[in-house]
C-alpha positions as CSV (number, residue, x, y, z in Angstrom):
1,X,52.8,-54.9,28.6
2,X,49.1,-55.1,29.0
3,X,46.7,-57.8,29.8
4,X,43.8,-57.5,31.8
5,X,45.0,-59.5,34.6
6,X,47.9,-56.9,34.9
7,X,45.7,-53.3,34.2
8,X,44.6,-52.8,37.9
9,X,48.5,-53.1,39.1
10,X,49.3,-51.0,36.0
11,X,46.3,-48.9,37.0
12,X,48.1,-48.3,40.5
13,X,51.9,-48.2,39.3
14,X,50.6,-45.0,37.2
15,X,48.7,-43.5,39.9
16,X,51.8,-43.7,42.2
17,X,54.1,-42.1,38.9
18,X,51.4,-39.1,38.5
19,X,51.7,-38.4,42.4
20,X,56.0,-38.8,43.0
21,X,55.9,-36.6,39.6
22,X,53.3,-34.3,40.6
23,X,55.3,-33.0,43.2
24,X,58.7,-30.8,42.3
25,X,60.3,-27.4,42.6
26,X,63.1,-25.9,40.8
27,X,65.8,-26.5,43.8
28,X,64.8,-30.8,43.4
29,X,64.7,-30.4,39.8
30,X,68.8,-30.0,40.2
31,X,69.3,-32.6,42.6
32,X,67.7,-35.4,41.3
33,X,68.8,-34.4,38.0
34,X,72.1,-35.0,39.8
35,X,71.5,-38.1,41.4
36,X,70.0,-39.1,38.0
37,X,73.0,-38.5,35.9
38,X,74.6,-40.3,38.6
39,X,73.5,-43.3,38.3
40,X,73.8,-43.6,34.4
41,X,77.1,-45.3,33.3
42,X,79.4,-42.4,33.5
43,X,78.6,-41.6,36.7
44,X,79.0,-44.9,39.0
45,X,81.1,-46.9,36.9
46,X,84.2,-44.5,37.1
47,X,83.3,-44.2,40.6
48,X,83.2,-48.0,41.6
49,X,86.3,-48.5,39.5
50,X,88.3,-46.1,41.4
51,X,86.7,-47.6,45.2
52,X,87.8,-51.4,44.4
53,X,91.4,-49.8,42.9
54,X,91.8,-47.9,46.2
55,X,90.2,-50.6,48.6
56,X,91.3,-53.9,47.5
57,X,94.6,-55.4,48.2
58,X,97.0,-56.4,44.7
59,X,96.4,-59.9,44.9
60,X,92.4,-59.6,45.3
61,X,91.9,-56.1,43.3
62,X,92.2,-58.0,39.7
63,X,89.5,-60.7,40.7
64,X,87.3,-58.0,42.2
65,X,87.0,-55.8,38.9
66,X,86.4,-58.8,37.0
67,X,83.6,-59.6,38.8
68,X,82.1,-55.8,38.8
69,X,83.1,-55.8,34.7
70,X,81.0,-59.2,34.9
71,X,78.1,-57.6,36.8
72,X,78.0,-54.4,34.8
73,X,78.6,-55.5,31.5
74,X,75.7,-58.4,31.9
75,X,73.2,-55.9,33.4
76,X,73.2,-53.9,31.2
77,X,73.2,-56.9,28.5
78,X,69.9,-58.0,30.1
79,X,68.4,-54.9,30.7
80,X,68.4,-54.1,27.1
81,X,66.8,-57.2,26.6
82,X,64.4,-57.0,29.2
83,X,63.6,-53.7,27.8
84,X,63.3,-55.3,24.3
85,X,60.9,-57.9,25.3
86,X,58.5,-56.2,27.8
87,X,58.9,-52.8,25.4
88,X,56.5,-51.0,27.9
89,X,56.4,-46.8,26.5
90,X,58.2,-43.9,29.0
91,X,55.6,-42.4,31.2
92,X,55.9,-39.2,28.7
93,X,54.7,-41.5,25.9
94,X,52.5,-43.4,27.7
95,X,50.6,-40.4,29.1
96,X,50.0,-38.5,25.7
97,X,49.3,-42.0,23.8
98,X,45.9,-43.7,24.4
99,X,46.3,-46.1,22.5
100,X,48.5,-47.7,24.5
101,X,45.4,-48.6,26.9
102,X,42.3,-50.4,25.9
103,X,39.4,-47.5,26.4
104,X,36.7,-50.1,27.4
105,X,39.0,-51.4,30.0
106,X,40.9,-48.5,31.8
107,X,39.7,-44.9,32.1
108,X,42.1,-42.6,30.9
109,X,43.3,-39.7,32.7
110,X,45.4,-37.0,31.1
111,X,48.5,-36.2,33.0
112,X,51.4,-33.8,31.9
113,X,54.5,-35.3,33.0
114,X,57.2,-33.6,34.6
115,X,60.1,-34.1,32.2
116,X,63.4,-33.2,33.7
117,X,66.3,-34.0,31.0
118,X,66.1,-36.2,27.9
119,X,62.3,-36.7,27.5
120,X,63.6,-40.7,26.3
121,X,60.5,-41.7,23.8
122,X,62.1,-43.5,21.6
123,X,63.2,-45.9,24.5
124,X,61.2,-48.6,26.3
125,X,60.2,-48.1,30.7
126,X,60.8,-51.5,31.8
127,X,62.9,-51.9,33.5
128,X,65.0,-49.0,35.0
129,X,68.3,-49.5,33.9
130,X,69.8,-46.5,36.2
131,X,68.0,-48.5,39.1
132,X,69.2,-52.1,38.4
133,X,73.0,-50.7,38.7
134,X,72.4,-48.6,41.2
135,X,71.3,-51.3,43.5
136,X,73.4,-54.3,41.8
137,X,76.4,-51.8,43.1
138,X,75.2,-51.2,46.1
139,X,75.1,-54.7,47.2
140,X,78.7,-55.4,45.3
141,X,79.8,-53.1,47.9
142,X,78.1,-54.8,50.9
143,X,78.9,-58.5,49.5
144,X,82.7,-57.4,48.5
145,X,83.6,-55.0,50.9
146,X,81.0,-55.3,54.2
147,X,78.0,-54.3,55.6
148,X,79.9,-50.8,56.9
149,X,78.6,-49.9,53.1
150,X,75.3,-50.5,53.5
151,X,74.6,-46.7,53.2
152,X,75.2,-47.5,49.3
153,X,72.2,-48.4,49.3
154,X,70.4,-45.1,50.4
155,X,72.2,-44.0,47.3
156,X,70.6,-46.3,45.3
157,X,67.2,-45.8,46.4
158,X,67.9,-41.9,45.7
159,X,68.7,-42.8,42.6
160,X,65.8,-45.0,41.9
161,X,63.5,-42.3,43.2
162,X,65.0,-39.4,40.9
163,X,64.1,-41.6,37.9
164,X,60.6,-40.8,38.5
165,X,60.8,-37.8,39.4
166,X,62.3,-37.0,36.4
167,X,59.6,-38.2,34.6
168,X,61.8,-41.1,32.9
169,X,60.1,-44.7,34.5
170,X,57.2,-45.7,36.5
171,X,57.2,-47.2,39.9
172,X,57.5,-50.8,38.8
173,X,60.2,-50.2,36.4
174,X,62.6,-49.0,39.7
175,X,61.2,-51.9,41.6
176,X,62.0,-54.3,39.1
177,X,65.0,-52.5,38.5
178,X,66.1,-52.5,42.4
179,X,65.4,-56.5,41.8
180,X,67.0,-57.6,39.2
181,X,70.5,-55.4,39.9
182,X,70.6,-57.1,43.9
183,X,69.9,-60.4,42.4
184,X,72.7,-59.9,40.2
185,X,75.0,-58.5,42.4
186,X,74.2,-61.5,44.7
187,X,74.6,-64.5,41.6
188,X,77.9,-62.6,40.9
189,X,79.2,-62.9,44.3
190,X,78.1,-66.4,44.5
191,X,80.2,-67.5,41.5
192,X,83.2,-65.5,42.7
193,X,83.6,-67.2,46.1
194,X,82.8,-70.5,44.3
195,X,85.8,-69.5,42.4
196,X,88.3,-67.8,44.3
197,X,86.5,-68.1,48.1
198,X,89.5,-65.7,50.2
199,X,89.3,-63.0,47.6
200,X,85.6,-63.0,47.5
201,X,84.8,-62.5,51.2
202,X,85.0,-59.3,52.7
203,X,88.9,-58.2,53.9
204,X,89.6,-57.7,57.5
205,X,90.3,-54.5,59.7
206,X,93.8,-55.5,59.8
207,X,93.7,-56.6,55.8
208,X,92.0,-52.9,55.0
209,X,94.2,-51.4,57.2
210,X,97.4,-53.5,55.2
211,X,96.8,-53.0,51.2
């Protein structure tokens, strides 16, 4: 992931990293190590399977996890791929490696970087898979379930944020991340209303109130 074209945004992306990183005590360390963990696979997935169980009416909950099956299942299918393809290193590779860089076009500046958890080396940055179904979630809820869930994101973006604190993605990697899961969230939506249109649109007071 480096042309010149792309080293003065790459120049800034890292600058941003080495600053959100920079900055940590032992009492964050915990809690976006928290909201970290939380985002990963074991964390929301069990979670958003148990909201649309215990939200959703029987004859809409069935179409509902399909869809979130759909949505999770493909993110993380493309994810890996984009990962594959762009195969840009972890900030703690990246920062130790010069080689990555081309000396007579960027100056190098040494940077320790905060590691909190699995330092991740032998996986590629972009983009932040944590992020992209954090915020593909997120606006499931809203889309699914209405906009009285649109603290979901605040969740997300915690979760996007921890993920460079803990020294495991740039900046760009969440924001392509953030992206790429809304987009998602917003195709899988599309295709379920196209589909099943009453089941796809949010339920009612009196319909949540009746499941």
């Amino acid at each position: 992931m480096k042309t010149a074209a792309l080293l003065p945004l790459l120049a800034l992306d890292e600058s941003v990293f080495r600053f959100i990183n920079s900055h940590h005590a032992g009492i964050f360390d915990a809690f976006f190590w928290g909201c970290s963990a939380f985002g990963s696979s074991w964390g929301i997935v069990p979670v958003l399977t148990l909201f649309i169980l215990y939200n959703s009416k029987k004859g809409r909950v069935w179409i509902v996890l399909a869809a979130a099956a759909v949505m999770l299942i493909g993110g993380a299918l493309l994810t890996s791929a984009v990962k594959q393809g762009v195969a840009r290193p972890r900030p703690a590779v990246r920062f130790e490696a010069p080689e990555f860089g081309t000396a007579a076009a960027e100056v190098w500046r040494p940077f320790t970087v905060h590691v909190v958890g699995p330092r991740l080396g032998n996986y590629y940055s972009f983009p932040s898979g944590h992020t992209w179904t954090a915020f593909a979630v997120a606006t499931f809820l809203v889309l699914f379930f209405g906009r009285k869930y649109w603290w979901a994101y605040l969740v997300a973006a915690a979760i996007g944020y921890s993920r460079m604190y803990v020294g495991a993605h740039f900046p760009i990697d969440v924001l392509g991340g953030a992206v790429c899961g809304t987009l998602l969230a917003l195709l899988v939506w599309r295709v379920t209303a196209w589909i099943a249109p009453q089941k796809a649109r949010p339920p009612s007071r009196a319909e949540a109130g009746n499941r």
